[in-house]
C-alpha positions as CSV (number, residue, x, y, z in Angstrom):
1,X,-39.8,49.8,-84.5
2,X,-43.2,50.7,-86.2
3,X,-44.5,48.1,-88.5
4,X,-45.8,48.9,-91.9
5,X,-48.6,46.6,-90.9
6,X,-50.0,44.4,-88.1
7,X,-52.8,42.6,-86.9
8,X,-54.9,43.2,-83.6
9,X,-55.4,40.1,-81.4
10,X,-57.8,40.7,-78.2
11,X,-58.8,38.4,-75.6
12,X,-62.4,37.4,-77.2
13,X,-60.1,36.0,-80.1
14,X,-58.4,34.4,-77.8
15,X,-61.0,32.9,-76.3
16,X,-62.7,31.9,-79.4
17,X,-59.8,29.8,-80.7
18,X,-59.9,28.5,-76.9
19,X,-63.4,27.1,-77.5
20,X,-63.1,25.4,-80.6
21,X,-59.8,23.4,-79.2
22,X,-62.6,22.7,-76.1
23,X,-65.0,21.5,-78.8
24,X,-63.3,18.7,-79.8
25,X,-63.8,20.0,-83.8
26,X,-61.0,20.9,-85.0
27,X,-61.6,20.8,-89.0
28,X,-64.7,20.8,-91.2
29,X,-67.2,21.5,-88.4
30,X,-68.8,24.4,-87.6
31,X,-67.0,27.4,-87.2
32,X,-66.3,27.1,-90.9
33,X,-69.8,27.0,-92.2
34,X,-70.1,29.9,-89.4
35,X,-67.9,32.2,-90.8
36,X,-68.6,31.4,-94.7
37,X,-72.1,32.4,-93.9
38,X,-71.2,35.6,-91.8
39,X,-68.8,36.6,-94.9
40,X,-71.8,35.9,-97.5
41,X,-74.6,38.0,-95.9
42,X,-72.0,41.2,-95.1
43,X,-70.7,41.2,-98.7
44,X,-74.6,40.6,-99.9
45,X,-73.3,36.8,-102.1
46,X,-74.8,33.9,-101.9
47,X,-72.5,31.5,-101.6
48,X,-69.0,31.8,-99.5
49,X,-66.5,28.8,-99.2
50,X,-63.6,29.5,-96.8
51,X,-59.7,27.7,-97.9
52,X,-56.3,27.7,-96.8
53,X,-55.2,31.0,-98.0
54,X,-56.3,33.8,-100.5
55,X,-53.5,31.9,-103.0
56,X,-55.8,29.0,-102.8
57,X,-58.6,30.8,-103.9
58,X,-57.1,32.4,-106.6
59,X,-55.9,28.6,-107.9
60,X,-59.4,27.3,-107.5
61,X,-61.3,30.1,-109.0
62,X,-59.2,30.0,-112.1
63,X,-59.3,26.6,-112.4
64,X,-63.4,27.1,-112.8
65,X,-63.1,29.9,-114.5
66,X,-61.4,27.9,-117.1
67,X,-57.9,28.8,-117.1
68,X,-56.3,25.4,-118.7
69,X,-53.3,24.6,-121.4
70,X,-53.5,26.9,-124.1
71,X,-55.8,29.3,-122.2
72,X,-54.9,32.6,-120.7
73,X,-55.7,34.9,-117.7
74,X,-55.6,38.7,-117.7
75,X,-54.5,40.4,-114.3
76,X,-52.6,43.6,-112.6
77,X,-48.8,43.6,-112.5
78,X,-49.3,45.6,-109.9
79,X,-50.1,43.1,-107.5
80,X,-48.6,40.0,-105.1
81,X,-47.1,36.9,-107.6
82,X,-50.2,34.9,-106.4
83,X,-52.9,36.8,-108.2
84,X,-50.8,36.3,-111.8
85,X,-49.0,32.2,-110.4
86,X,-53.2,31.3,-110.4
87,X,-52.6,30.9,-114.5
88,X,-49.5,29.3,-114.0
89,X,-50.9,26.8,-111.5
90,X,-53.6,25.8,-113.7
91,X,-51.4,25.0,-116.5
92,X,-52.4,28.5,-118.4
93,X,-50.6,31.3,-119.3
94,X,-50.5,34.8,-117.6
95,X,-51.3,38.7,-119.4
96,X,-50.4,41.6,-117.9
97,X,-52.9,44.7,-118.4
98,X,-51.4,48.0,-117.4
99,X,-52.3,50.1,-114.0
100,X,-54.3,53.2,-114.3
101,X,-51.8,55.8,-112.7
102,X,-54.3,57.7,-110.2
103,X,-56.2,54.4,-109.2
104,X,-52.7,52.3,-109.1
105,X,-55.6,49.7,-110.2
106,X,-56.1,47.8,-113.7
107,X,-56.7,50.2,-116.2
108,X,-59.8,49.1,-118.3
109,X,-58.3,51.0,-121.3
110,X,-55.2,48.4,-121.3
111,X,-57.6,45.7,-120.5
112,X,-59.1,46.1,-124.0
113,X,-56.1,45.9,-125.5
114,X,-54.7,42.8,-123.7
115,X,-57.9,41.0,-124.6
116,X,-57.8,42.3,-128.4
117,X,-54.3,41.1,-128.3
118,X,-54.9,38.0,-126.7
119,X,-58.0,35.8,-128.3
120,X,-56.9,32.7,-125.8
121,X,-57.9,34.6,-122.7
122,X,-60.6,32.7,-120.4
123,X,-60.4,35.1,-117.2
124,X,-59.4,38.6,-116.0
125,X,-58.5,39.1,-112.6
126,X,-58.4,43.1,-111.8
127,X,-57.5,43.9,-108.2
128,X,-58.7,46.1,-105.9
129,X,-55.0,48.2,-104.8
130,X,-54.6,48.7,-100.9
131,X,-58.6,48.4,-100.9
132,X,-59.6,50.9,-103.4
133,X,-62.1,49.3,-106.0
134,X,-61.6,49.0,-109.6
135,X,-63.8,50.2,-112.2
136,X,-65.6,47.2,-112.4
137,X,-68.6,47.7,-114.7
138,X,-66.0,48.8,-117.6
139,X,-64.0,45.8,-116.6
140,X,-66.9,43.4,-116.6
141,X,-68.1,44.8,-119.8
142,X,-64.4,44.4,-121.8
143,X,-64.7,40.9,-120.7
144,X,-67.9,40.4,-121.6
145,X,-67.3,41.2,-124.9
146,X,-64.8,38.6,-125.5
147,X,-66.8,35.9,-123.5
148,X,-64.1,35.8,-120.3
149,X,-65.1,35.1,-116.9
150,X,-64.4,37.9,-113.8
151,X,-63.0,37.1,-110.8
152,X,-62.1,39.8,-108.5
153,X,-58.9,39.8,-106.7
154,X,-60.0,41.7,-103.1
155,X,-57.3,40.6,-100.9
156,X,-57.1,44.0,-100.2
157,X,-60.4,44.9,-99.9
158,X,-62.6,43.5,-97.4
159,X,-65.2,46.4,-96.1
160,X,-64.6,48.2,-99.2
161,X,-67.8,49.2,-101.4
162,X,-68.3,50.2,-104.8
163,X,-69.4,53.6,-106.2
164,X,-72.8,52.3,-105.9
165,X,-72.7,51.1,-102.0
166,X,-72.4,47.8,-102.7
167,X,-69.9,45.8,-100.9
168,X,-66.7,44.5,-102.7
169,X,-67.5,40.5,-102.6
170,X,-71.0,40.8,-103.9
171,X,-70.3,39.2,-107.5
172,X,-72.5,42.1,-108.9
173,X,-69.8,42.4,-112.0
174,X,-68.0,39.2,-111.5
175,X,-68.6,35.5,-111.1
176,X,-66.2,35.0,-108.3
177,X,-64.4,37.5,-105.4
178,X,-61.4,36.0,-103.0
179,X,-60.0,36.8,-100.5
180,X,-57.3,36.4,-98.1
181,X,-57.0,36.8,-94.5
182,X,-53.5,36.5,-93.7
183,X,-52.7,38.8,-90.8
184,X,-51.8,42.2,-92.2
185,X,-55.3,42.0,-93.9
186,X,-58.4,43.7,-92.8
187,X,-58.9,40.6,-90.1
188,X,-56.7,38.2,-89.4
189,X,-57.0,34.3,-89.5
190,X,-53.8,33.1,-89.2
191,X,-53.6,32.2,-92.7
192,X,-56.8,31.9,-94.8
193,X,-59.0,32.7,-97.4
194,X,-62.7,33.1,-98.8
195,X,-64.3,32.8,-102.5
196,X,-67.3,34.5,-103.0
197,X,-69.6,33.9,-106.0
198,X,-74.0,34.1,-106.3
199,X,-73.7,30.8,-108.9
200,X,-74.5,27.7,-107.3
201,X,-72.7,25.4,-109.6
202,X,-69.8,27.4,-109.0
203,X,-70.5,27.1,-105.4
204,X,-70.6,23.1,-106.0
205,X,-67.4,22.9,-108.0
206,X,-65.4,25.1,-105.5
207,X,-66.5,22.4,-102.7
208,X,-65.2,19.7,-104.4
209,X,-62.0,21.4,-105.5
210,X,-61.3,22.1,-102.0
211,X,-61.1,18.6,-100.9
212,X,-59.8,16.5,-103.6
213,X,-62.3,16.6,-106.0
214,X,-64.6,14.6,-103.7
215,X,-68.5,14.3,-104.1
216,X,-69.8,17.2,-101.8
217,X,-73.8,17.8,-100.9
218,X,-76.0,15.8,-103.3
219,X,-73.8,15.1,-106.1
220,X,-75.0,12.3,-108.2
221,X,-72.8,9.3,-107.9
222,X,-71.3,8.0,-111.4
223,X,-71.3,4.3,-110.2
224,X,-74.5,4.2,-108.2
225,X,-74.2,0.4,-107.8
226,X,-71.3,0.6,-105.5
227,X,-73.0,3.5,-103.1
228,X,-76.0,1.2,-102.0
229,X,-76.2,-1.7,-100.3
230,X,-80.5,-2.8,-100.9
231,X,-81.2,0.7,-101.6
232,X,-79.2,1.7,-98.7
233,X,-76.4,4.6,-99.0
234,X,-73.4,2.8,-97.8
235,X,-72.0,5.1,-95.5
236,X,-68.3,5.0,-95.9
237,X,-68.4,5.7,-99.8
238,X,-67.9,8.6,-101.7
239,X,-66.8,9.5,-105.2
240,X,-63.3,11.4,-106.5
241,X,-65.0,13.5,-109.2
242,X,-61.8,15.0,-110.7
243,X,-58.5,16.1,-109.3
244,X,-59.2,18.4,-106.6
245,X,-56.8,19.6,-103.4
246,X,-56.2,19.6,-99.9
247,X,-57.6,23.3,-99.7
248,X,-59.6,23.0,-96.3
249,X,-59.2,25.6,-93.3
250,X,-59.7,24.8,-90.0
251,X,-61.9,25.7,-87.4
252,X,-59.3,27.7,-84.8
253,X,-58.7,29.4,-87.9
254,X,-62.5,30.0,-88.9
255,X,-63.1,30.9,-85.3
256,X,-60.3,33.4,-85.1
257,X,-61.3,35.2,-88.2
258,X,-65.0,35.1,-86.8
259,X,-64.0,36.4,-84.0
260,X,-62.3,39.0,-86.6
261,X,-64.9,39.5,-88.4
262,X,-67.3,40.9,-85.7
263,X,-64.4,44.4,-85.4
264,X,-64.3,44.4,-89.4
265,X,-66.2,48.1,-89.1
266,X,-64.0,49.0,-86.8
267,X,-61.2,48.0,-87.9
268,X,-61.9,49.9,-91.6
269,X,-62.9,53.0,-89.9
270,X,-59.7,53.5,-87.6
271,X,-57.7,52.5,-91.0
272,X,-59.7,55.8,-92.4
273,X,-59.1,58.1,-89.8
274,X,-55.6,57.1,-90.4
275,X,-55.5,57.6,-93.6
276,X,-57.0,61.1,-93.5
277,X,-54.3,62.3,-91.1
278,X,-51.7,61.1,-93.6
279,X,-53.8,62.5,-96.3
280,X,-53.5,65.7,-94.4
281,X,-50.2,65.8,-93.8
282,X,-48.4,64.7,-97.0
283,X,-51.1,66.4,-99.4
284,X,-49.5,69.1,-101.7
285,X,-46.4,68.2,-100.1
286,X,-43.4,68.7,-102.9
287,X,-41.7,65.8,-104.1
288,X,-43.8,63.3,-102.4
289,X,-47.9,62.5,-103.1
290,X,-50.2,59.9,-101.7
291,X,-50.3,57.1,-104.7
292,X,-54.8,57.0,-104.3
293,X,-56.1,60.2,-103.8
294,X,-59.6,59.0,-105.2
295,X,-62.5,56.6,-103.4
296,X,-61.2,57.9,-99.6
297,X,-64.9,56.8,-98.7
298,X,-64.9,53.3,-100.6
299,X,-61.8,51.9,-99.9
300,X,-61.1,48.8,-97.3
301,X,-57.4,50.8,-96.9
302,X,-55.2,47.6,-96.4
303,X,-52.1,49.9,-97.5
304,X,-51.0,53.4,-97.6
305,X,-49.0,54.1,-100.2
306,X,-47.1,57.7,-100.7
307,X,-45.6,58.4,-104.1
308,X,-41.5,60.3,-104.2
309,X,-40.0,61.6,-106.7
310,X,-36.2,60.1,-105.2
311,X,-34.1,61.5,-108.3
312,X,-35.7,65.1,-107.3
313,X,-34.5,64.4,-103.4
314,X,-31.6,62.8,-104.1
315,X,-32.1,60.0,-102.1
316,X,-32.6,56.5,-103.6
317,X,-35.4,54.8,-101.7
318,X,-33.4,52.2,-100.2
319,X,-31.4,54.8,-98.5
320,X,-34.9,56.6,-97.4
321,X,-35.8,53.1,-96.5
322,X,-33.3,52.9,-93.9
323,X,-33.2,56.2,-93.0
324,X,-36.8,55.7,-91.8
325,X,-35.6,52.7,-89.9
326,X,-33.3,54.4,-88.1
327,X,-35.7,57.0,-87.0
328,X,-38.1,53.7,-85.9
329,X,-40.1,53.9,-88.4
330,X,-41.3,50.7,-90.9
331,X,-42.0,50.6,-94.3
332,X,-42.5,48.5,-97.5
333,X,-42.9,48.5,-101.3
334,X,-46.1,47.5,-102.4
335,X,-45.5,45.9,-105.3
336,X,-42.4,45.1,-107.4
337,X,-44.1,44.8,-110.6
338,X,-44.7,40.8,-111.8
339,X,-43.6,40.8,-115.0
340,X,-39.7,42.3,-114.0
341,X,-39.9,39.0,-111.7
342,X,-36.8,36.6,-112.4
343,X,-39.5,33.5,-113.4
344,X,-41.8,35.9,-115.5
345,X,-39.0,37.7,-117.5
346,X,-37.8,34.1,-118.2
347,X,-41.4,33.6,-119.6
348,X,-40.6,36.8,-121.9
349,X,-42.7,39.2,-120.0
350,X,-40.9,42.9,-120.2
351,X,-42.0,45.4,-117.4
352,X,-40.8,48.1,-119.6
353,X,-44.2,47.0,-122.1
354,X,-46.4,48.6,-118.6
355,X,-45.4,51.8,-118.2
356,X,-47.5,53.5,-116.0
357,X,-47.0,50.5,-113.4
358,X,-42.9,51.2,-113.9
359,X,-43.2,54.6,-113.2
360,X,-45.6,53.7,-109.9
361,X,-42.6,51.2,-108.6
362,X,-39.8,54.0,-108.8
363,X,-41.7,56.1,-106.6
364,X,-43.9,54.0,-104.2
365,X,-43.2,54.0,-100.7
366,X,-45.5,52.3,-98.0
367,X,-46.0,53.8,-94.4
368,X,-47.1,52.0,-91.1
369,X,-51.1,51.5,-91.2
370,X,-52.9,49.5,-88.8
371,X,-55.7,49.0,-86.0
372,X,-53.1,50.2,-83.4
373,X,-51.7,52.6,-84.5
374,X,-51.1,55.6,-82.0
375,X,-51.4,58.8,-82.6
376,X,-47.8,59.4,-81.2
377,X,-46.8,56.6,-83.6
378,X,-48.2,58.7,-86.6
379,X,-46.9,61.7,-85.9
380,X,-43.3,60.1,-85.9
381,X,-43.9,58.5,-89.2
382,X,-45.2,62.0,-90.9
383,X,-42.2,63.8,-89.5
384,X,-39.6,61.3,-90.4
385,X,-40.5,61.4,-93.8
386,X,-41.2,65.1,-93.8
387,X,-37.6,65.4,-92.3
388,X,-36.0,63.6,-95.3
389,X,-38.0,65.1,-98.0
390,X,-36.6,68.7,-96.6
């Protein structure tokens, strides 16, 4: 059977989880701070803190961004349940802004009308579909104008660049980026995930949130009295600032996605050659149409996503599903929308009020992408669905 996605494992990752359980640091030491650093100077931020997953960082980052009781937070519904549960976890409440129907990404025209709509909104999380950017100068602009704070869901999208060359993580029209590394994703960690941001007293508040709220780096203390002993730090005290989490990584994992990191070029450009082959193959195809046809050259390409029009094949796309499956070929849906989720429609959310992101979930259809992909491999994907398009 052909995945729709895997991750690539050789033996210098191997042997760089190997050293850190040698090292005798397993947690906070320094194949965290390695790999933080490594992700801040390729995505041009200056500041990178590595968690436990790219949920986490969503959580945290809304929690700075101000998302809070009676506060709100704009995102895709096109997307995993984390980007849109980061409201929910802070205690806000969740908007949905429609998709943009080439792009499959947040459309900045439905933005503006979520945010008129909505004066309690605080954050907007767009994200960046299978890799491909989103139009983030009109998005950071719509929420400029109402005073809301950007942070950029790129789960998707590490290696991916902007229009401008710029790489997706920079913070150039957002305060904060995450993202995950889970191990379908560009590189793998096991689990995992990064926030990026260029403002330091982000960057300070993020450390603390990540382990309990604690006093990180040079924090002034609020009862200086009971940190020194003469004038001396006593060395076993520290401060709980405010309720933070249990958010660390560890180092196997840090070492692993490190280890990752260093193929992240090539990883993104076999993902491209792929995706020109499909591109090739299903393009002007009847009844069937990749879903991004746009930003080929910008895109991190996490997913390939094809587009069929089922009613005009009459085939419902669980029964293509498992026709593929039987021909040994993987797939997945890439996203069923949020809002027609069981816990979202019981908050009143209606996914008949997104339209364009409806239409998008009758038709979508992921194929097999990955590192290792063969050739062979390909070929049996693109005839399998050619066969059941005929």
């Amino acid at each position: 059977m052909i995945p729709y996605g895997k991750h690539h494992i050789d033996e210098d990752d191997i042997q760089a989880v190997a050293d850190v359980l040698r090292s005798g640091v397993l947690t906070q030491g320094p194949a965290v701070e390695a790999f933080e650093q490594a992700i801040a100077e390729y995505v041009g931020a200056k500041y990178a803190l590595a968690v436990s997953s790219g949920t986490a960082a969503l959580h945290l980052a809304a929690l700075v961004a101000g998302v809070a009781p009676g506060r709100s937070l704009v995102t895709s519904p096109i997307t995993f349940v984390a980007s849109a549960n980061a409201a929910m976890y802070a205690g806000g409440r969740v908007v949905f802004a429609d998709i943009d129907s080439q792009t499959i990404n947040m459309s900045p025209d439905s933005l503006k009308v979520a945010l008129e709509s909505n004066p309690d909104v605080c954050a907007v999380i767009p994200v960046h579909f299978a890799g491909l950017p989103c139009d983030m100068p009109a998005i950071k602009a719509a929420a400029d104008r109402v005073g809301a704070v950007v942070i950029e869901d790129a789960a998707h999208a590490l290696g991916a660049q902007y229009s401008d060359g710029q790489k997706v993580g920079c913070c150039a029209n957002s305060l904060m980026t995450t993202f995950s590394f889970h191990p379908v994703k560009a590189i793998a960690a096991g689990e995992g995930g990064m926030i990026t941001t260029n403002d330091e007293g982000v960057y300070r508040r993020l450390l603390r949130l990540r382990s309990h709220g604690i006093n990180k780096l040079d924090d002034p203390f609020e009862i200086p009295e009971q940190a020194d002993t003469g004038g001396v730090r006593n060395p076993w005290y520290y401060e709980m600032k405010e309720l933070g989490f249990h958010y660390r990584i560890t180092d196997m994992q840090c070492a692993l996605g490190l280890s990752q990191f260093k193929k992240l070029d090539r990883f993104i450009n076999r993902r491209r050659d792929l995706v020109a082959r499909y591109d090739e193959a299903f393009v002007g195809l009847a009844n069937c149409r990749p879903a991004q046809a746009l930003g080929r050259d910008q895109s991190g390409h996490h997913l390939y996503v094809i587009r069929i029009d089922f009613d005009a094949i009459d085939m419902t796309r669980g029964q293509f599903m498992l026709a593929l499956k039987e021909k040994g070929v993987g797939s997945q849906v890439h996203y069923i929308p949020v809002p027609a989720q069981p816990y979202y429609r019981k908050l009143g959310h209606r996914p008949d009020d997104y339209p364009a992101a409806q239409q998008y979930y009758q038709e979508a259809l992921s194929l097999p992408l990955f590192y290792d992909l063969a050739p062979d491999e390909q070929e049996r994907v693109i005839s399998s669905v050619k066969a059941l398009l005929s």
